[in-house]
C-alpha positions, 0 to 999 in steps of 0.5 A: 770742820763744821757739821755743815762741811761734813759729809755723811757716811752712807753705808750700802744695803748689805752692811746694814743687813750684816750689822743687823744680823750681827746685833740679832745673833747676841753674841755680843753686846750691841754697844760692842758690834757699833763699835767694831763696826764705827756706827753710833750704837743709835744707828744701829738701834734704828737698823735694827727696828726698821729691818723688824718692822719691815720684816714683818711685812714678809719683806726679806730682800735687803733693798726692801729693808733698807731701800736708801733715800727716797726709796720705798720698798717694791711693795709699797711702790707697788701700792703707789703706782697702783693708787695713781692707777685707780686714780686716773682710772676713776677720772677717765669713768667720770668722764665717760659717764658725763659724755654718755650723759650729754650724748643722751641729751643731745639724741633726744 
């Protein structure tokens, strides 16, 4: 089987969130929870930085920490839909004050 032929193991939010915690309590080494846990001690490495770094932010849902593919997590969402809000808004302004303009000419 080539790597092209293989799928990609994908592994739920809650796992993630559980072999974290495991890696964070130092009971064991983190080589050994990859291992009895079959992900590679890389990936769990990753899990690890990524739920410390989205941790800070005060996210504590698992779907903010590891919010799957193409996914963000609801705050950073929340900042997306908010720019194309701005965005729309600040164009609608635009256009009201270039009519608000021509009307004025026009009533001269």
């Amino acid at each position: 089987m080539t790597a092209s032929q293989r799928k990609r193991r994908q592994y739920t939010q809650e796992f993630k969130v559980e072999a974290v915690r495991l890696v964070a309590a130092g009971d064991k080494p983190l080589n050994q929870v990859a291992r009895e846990l079959g992900v590679r001690p890389d990936m769990l490495r990753q899990w690890r930085r990524q739920a410390a770094a989205r941790a800070g932010g005060g996210l504590s849902a698992p779907r903010d920490v590891f919010p799957g593919p193409g996914h963000l997590p609801s705050q950073d969402e929340e900042v997306r839909r908010l720019k194309r809000e701005v965005a729309r808004l600040t164009e609608e302004r635009d256009i009201l004050k270039k009519a608000a303009a021509f009307f004025a000419r026009e009533s001269r």
